[in-house]
FIVEXRO-221051 format. One record per residue (C-alpha): residue in one letter; x, y, z. Coordinates in Angstrom, 1 decimal. Each point is the difference from the previous one (the first is absolute). Example, Ala and Ser with C-alpha at 12.3 -4.5 7.8 and 13.67 -1.06 7.14 Angstrom:
! FIVEXRO-221051
   residu       xx       yy       zz
        A     12.3     -4.5      7.8
        S      1.4      3.4     -0.7
***
This chain:
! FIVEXRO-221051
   residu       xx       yy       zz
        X   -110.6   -289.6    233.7
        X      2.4     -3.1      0.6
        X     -0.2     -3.6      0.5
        X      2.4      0.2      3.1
        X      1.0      2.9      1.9
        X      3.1     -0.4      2.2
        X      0.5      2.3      2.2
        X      3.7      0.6      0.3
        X      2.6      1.5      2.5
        X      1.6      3.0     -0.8
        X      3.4     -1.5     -2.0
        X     -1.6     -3.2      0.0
        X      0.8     -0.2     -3.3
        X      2.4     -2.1     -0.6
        X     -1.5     -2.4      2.6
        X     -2.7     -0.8     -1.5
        X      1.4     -0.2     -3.7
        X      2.5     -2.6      1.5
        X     -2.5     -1.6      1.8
        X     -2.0      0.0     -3.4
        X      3.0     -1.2     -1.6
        X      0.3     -2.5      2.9
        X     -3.0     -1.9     -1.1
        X      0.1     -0.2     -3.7
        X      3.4     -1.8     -0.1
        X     -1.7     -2.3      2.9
        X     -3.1     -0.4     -2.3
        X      2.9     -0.9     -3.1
        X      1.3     -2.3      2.8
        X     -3.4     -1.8     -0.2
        X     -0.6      0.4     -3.4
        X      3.5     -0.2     -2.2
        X      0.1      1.8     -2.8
        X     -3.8      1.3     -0.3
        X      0.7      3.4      2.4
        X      2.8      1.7     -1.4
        X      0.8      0.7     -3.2
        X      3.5     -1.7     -0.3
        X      0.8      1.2     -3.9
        X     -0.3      3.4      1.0
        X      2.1     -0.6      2.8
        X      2.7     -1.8     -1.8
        X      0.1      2.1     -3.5
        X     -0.9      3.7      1.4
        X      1.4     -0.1      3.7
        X      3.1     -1.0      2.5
        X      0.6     -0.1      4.0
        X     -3.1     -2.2     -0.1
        X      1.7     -2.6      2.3
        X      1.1      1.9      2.9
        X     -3.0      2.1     -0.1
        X     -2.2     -3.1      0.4
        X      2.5     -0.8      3.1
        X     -0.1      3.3      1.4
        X     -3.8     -0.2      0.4
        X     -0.2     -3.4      2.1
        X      2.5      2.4      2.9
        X     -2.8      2.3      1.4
        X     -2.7     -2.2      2.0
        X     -3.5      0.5      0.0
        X     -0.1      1.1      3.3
        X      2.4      3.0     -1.0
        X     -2.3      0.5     -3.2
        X     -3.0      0.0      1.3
        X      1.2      2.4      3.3
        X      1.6      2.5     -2.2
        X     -2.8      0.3     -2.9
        X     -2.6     -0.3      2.3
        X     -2.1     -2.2     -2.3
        X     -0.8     -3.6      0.8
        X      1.6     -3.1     -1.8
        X     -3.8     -0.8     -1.5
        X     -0.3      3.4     -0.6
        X      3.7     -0.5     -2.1
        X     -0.8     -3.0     -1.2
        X     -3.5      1.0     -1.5
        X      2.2      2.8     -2.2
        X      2.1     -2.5     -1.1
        X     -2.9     -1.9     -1.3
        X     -1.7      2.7     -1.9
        X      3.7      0.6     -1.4
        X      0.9     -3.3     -1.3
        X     -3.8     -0.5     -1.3
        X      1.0      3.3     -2.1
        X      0.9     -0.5     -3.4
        X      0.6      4.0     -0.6
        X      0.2      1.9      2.7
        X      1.2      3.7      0.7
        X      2.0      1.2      3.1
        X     -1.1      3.6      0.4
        X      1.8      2.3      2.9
        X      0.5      3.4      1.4
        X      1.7      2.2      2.5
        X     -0.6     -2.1      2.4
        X      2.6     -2.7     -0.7
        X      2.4      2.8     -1.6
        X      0.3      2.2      3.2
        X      1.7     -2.2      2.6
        X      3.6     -0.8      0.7
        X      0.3     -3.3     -1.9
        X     -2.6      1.9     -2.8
        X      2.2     -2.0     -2.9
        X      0.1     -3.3      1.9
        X     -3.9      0.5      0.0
        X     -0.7      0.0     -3.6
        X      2.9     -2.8     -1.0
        X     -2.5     -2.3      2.6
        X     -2.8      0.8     -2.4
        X      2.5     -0.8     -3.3
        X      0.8     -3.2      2.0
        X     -3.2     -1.1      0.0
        X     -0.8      1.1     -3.3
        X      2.9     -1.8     -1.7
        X     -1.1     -3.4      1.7
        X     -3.0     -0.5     -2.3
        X      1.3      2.1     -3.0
        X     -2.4      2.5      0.9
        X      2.4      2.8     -2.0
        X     -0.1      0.2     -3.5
        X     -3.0     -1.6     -1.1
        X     -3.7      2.0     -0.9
        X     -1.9      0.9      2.7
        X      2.4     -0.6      2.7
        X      2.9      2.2      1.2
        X      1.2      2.5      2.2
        X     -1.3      3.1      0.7
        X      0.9      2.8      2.3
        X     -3.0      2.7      0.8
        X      1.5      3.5     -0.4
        X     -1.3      3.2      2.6
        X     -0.2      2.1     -3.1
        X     -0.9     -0.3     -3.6
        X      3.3      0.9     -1.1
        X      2.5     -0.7      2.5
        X      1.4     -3.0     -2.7
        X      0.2      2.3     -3.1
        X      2.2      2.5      2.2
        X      2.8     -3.4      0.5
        X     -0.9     -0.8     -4.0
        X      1.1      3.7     -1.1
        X      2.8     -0.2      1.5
        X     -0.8      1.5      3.7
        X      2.8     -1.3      2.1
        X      2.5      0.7      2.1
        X      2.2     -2.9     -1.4
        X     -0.5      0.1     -4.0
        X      1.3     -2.9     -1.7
        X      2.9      0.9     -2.3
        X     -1.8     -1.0     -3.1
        X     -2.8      2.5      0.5
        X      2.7      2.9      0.6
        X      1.7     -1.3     -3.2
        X     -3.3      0.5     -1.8
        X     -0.7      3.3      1.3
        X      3.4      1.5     -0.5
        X     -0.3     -1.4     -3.4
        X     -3.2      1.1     -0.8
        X      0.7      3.6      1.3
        X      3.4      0.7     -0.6
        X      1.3      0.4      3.7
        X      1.7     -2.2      2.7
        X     -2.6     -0.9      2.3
        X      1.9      0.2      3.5
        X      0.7     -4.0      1.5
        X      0.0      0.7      3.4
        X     -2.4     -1.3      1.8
        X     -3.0      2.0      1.9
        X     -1.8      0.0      3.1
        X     -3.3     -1.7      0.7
        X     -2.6      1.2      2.3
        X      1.7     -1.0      3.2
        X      3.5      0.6     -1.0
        X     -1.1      3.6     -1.4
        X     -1.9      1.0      3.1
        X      3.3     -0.7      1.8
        X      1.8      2.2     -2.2
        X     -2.0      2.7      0.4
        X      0.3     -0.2      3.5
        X      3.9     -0.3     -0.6
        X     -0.1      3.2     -1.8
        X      1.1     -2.1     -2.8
        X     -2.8      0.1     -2.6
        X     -1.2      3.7      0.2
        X     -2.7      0.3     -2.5
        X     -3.3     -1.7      0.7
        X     -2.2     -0.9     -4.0
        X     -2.8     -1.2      0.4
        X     -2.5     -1.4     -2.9
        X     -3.1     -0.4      1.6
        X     -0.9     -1.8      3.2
        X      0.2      0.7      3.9
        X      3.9     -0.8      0.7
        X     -0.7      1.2      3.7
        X     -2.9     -2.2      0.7
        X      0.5     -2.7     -2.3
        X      3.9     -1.1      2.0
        X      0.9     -1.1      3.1
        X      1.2      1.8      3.1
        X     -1.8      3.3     -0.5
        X      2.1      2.1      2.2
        X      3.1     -1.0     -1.4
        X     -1.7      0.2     -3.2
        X     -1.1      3.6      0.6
        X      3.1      1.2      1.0
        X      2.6     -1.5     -2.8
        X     -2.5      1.9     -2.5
        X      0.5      3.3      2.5
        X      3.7     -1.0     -0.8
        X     -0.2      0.8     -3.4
        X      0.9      3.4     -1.9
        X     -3.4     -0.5     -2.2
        X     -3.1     -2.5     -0.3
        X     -2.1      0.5     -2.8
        X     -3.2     -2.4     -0.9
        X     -1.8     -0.3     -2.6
        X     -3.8     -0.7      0.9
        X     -3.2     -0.4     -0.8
        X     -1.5      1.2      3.2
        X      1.5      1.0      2.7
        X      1.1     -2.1      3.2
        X      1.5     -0.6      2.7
        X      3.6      0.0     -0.9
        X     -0.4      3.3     -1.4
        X      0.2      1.6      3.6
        X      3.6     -1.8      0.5
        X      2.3      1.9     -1.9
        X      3.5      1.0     -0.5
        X      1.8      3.6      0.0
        X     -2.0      0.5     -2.9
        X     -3.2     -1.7     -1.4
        X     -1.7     -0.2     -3.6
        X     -3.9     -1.4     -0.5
        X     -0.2     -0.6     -3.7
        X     -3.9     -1.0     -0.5
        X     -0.5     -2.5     -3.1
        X     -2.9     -1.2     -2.1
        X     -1.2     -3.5      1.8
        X     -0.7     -2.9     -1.7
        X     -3.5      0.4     -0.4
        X      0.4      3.2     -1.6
        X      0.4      1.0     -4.1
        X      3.7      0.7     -1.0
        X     -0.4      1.7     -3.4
        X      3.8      1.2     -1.6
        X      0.9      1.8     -3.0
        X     -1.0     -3.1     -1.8
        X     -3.3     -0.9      1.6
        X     -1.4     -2.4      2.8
        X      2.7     -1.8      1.4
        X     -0.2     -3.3      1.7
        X      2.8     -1.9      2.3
        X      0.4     -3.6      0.8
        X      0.0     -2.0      3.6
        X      1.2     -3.7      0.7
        X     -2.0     -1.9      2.3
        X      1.3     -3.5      2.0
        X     -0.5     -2.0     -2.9
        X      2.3      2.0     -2.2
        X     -2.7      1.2     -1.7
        X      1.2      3.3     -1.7
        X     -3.6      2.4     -0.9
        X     -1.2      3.1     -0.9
        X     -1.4      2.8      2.5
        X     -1.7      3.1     -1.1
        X     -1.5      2.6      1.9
        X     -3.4      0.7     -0.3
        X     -0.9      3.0      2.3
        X      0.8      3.7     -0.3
        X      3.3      1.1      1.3
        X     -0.7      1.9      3.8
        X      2.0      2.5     -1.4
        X      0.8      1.5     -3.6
        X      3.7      0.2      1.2
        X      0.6     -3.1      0.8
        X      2.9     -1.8     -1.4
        X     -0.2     -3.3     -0.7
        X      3.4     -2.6      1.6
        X      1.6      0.3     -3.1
        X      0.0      3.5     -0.4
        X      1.1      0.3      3.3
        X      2.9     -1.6     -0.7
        X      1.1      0.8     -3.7
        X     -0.3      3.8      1.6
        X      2.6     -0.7      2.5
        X      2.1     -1.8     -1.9
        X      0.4      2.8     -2.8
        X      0.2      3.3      2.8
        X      2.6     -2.9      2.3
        X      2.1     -1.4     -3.2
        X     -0.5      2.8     -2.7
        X      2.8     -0.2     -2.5
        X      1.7     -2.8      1.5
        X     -2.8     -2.7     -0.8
        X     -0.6     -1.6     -3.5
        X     -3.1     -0.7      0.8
        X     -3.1      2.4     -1.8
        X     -2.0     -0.5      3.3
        X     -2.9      1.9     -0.7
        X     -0.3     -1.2     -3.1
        X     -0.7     -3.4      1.7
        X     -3.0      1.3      2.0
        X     -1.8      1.1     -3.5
        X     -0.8     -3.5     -0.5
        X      0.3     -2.5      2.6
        X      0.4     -2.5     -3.2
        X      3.6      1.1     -0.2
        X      0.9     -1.0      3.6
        X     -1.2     -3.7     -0.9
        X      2.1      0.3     -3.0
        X      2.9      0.3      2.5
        X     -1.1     -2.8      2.1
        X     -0.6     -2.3     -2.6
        X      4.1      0.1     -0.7
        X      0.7     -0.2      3.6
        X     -1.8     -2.2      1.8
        X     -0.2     -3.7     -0.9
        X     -3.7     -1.2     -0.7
        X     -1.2      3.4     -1.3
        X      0.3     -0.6     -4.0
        X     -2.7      1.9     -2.2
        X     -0.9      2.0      3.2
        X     -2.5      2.3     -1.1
        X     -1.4     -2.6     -2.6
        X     -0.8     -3.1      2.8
        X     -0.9      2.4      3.3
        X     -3.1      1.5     -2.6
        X     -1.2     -3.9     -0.3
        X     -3.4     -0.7      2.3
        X      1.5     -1.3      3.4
        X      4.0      0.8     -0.6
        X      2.4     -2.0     -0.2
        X      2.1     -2.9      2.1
        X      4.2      0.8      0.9
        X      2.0     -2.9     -0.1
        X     -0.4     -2.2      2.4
        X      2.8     -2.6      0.7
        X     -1.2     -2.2      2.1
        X     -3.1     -0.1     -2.5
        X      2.0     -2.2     -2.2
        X      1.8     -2.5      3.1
        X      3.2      2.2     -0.7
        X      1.4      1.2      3.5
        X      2.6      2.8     -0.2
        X      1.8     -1.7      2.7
        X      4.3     -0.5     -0.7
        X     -1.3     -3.9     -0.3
        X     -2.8      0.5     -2.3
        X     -2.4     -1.4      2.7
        X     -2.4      1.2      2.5
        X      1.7     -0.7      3.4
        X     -1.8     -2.1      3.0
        X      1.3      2.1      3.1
        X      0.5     -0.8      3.7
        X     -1.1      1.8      2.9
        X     -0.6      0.2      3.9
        X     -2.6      0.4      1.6
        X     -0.1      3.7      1.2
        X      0.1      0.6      4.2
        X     -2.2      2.5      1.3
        X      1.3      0.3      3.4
        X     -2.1      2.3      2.1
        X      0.0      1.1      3.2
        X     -3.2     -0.9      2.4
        X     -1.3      3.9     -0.8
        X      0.8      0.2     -3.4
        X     -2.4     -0.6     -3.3
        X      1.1     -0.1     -3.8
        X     -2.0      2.8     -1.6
        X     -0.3      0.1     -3.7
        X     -1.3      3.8     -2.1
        X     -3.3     -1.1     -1.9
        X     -2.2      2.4     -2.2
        X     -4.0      1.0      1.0
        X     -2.6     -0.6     -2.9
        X     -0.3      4.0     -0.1
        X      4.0      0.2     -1.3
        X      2.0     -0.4     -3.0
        X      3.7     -0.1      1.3
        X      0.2      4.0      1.4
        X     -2.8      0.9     -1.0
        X     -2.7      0.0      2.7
        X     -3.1      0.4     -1.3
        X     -2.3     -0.2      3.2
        X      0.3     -1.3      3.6
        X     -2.0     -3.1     -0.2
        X      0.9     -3.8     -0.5
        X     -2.6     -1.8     -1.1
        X      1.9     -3.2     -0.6
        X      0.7     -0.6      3.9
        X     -2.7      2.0      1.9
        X      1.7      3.5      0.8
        X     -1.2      3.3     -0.8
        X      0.6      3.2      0.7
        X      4.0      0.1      0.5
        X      2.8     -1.4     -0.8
        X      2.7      0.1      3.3
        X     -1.3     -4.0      1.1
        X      1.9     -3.2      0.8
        X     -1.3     -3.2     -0.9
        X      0.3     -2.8      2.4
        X     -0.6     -3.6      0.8
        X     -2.7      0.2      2.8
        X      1.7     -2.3      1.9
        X      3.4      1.9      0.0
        X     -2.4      3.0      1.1
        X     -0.6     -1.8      3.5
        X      3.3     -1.6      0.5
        X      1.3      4.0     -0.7
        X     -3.1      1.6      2.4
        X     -0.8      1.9     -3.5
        X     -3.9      0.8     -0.3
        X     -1.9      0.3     -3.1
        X      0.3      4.1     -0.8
        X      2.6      0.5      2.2
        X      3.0      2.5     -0.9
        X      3.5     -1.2      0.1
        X      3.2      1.3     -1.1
        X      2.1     -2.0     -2.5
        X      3.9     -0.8      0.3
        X      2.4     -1.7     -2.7
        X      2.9     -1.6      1.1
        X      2.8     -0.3     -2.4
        X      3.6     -0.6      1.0
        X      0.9      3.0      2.5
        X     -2.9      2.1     -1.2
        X     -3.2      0.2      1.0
        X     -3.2      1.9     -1.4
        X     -3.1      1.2      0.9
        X     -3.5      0.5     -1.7
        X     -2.5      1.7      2.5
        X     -3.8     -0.5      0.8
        X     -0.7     -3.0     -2.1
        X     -3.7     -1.2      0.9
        X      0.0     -4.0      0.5
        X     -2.5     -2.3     -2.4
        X     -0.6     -3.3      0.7
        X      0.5     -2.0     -3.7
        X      0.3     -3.6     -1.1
        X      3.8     -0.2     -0.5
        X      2.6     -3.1      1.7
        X      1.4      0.8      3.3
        X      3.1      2.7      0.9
        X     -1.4      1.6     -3.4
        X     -0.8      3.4     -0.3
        X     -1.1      2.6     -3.5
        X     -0.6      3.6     -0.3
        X     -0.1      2.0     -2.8
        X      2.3      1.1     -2.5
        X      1.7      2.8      0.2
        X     -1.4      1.1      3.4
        X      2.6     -2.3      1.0
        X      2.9      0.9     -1.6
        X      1.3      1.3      2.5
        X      0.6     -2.8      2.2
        X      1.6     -1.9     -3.6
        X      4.2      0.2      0.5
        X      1.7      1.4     -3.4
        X      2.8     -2.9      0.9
        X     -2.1     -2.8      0.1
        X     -0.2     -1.6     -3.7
        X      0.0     -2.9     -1.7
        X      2.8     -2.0     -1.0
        X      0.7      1.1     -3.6
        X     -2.8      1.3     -0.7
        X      0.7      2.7      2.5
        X     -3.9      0.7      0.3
        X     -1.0      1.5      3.1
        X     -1.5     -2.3      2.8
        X     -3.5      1.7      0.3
        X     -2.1     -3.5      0.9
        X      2.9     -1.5      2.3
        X      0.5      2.9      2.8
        X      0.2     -1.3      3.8
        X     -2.4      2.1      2.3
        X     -1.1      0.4      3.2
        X     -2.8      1.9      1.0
        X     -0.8      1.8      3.3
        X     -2.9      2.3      1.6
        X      0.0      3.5     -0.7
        X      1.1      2.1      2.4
        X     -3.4      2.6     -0.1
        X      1.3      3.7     -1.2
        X      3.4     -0.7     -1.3
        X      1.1      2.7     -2.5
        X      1.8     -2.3     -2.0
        X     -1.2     -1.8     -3.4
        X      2.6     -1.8     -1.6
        X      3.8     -0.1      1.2
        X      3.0     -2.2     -0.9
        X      2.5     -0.7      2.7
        X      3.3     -0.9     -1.4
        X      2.6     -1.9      1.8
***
């Protein structure tokens, strides 16, 4: 599967990309001017300079203790990287959900913009999404934090003042609705409760509001959470047929790549009354709005055509809509950086300095990350078996390093108790079984969203303000045989 596998720290991130970093410009050193790629550098960047003297500050000592990999080990990555002539940086959630989540992915743009590696065909960056969609949503205009141009299009395109303030995003609107300050709970799709952090304070800002409605495919777990009142509005999956006034329809997904494609459904509907999304809310809209909106709503859901017609005068990138999304494989958005043009207030991609992060633990305490099992896609559990590290039959375990097992007195199969520690607060996950697993030292996983719970809604990243779900300090403890409780958060 891979020439070199290291096995890295939790947060060890920017570790090893710096000690990566480390030992190209020391291979440059050796070799001038046949390592980097020093147009790039001068025509498409800046900050070069101190950058390349930021990186000579952490030793290899400190490198090498907080990434947990090995100078070779480092130095044999670096050697695959600079024998690269086009290579791709691919990532996931875990470098996005940890306090310095941004400082994380400007390591990998660091290393990137060394050896020109942006810009060029078959190289690039390239962030994995958890869901097919997930980049579309941002694309459409799915934000808390609109820009004003896409407002000015819409308002323009619609006759109406779209409003300017600014929204909430998933954190800052689950504290809302626990501060009685959002009050009505929309969701399209998904498994809001199980899919955040902090699952009692999750469950009781949406008990907070005055009415939660979802709009679902199936139904799950968040359903049982609800406010003083509570709508279930089923809708036609994506596998299913959506046939309109007009016919068949079809919609359109984005992938990583900013790939924009067709999806059709292909089974028969569960239900003859299903509505499809866009029914769903063109209905709503019209019995909410009535008289006051310009907008012939239904008249959009008759063919889903029309909606693309909007979009095509809204959103930059979508010219000819309907015309390019029924080409064989889609179509490509504009992609800056594609072309070497960096939407940066220079013009240039930016080289960016950072520390090394501190993971300061107590003797008793591990750094615990949420992963998926094989049987899972996001919330959905689809069995209780793990085929990719060994476990089967249940989900409640804790991997650990076998040799943090015996300095701990933990046995293989034994049940613990689970306990987050976050500022004044702590949290507890009961009657986790312990599994010895080839991870580094004062590491620990379990799975996602059995976990949640122990996940604190106030610890995010910087800017990002992504929830810290593979960067929460643990300790773990025997369980005490017959306690009624589950899982509990003590607040300080």
């Amino acid at each position: 599967l891979a020439d070199l596998f290291l096995q890295v720290r939790i947060n060890g991130d920017v570790a090893l990309l710096q000690g990566i970093t480390k030992a190209v410009l020391a291979e440059e050193g050796r070799r001038p001017r046949q390592v980097l790629d020093d147009e790039f550098i001068r025509t498409y960047t800046e900050g070069f300079t101190e950058f390349a003297g930021a990186i000579k500050n952490p030793s290899w000592d400190d490198i090498v203790e907080q990434s947990a990999v090995t100078k070779d080990e480092i130095e044999a990555a670096a050697k695959i990287f600079i024998e690269s002539e086009r290579t791709i940086f691919c990532w996931a959630m875990g470098l996005t959900q940890h306090k310095n989540a941004v400082a994380n992915i400007q390591e990998i743009v660091n290393l990137m913009l060394l050896r020109g590696q942006i810009g060029k065909p078959g190289a690039g960056l390239c962030p994995v999404r958890g869901h097919s969609n997930v980049q579309g949503d941002r694309t459409m205009g799915i934000w808390e934090r609109p820009t004003d141009a896409f407002l000015d299009n819409l308002g323009a395109e619609f006759n109406f003042e779209p409003p300017r303030r600014h929204g909430y995003d998933t954190v800052k609107a689950i504290t809302a609705m626990h501060e009685k300050k959002a009050r009505v709970f929309f969701a399209l799709g998904g498994n809001f409760l199980s899919a955040t952090p902090d699952t009692e304070y999750t469950a009781d800002a949406l008990r907070r509001c005055r009415l939660t409605v979802h709009v679902s495919t199936k139904l799950n777990r968040a359903h049982l959470i609800t406010g003083a009142q509570a709508l279930i509005l089923p809708c036609l999956g994506r596998t299913e047929t959506d046939v309109q006034a007009s016919g068949p329809q079809f919609v359109t997904t984005e992938n990583s790549m900013a790939v924009v494609q067709a999806s059709r459904g292909f089974l028969p509907p569960a239900s003859a009354d299903l509505l499809s999304e866009p029914a769903i809310v063109a209905r709503l809209a019209s019995a909410t709005l009535g008289a006051r909106s310009n907008v012939a709503w239904q008249e959009l859901v008759v063919d889903y055509d029309r909606i693309r017609e909007h979009i095509a005068r809204v959103v930059p990138g979508f010219d000819d809509y309907n015309a390019r999304v029924r080409q064989p494989g889609g179509f490509y958005l504009p992609n800056p950086a594609r072309e070497r043009k960096f939407k940066t207030a220079s013009g240039r991609a930016v080289f960016t300095v950072h520390p090394l992060p501190q993971h300061n633990l107590k003797p008793d305490q591990y750094l615990m990350m949420t992963i998926r099992s094989h049987d899972q896609f996001n919330t959905s559990i689809y069995g209780l078996d793990d085929r990719y590290r060994g476990v089967y039959g249940g989900r409640r375990v804790v991997f650990l390093n076998r040799d943090d097992m015996e300095s701990a007195n933990l046995a293989e199969g034994q049940i613990v108790d689970l306990f987050s520690h976050f500022e004044d607060e702590e949290r507890m996950a009961r009657r986790f079984v312990v599994v010895p697993y080839s991870i580094p030292r004062r590491c620990a996983a379990t799975y996602f969203p059995e976990t949640n719970v122990l996940v604190p809604l106030r610890s995010v990243a910087d800017k990002s303000n992504t929830p810290v779900s593979k960067s929460v300090v643990i300790s773990i403890r025997p369980s005490v045989e017959g306690d009624p409780e589950f899982n509990r958060v003590v607040r300080g």
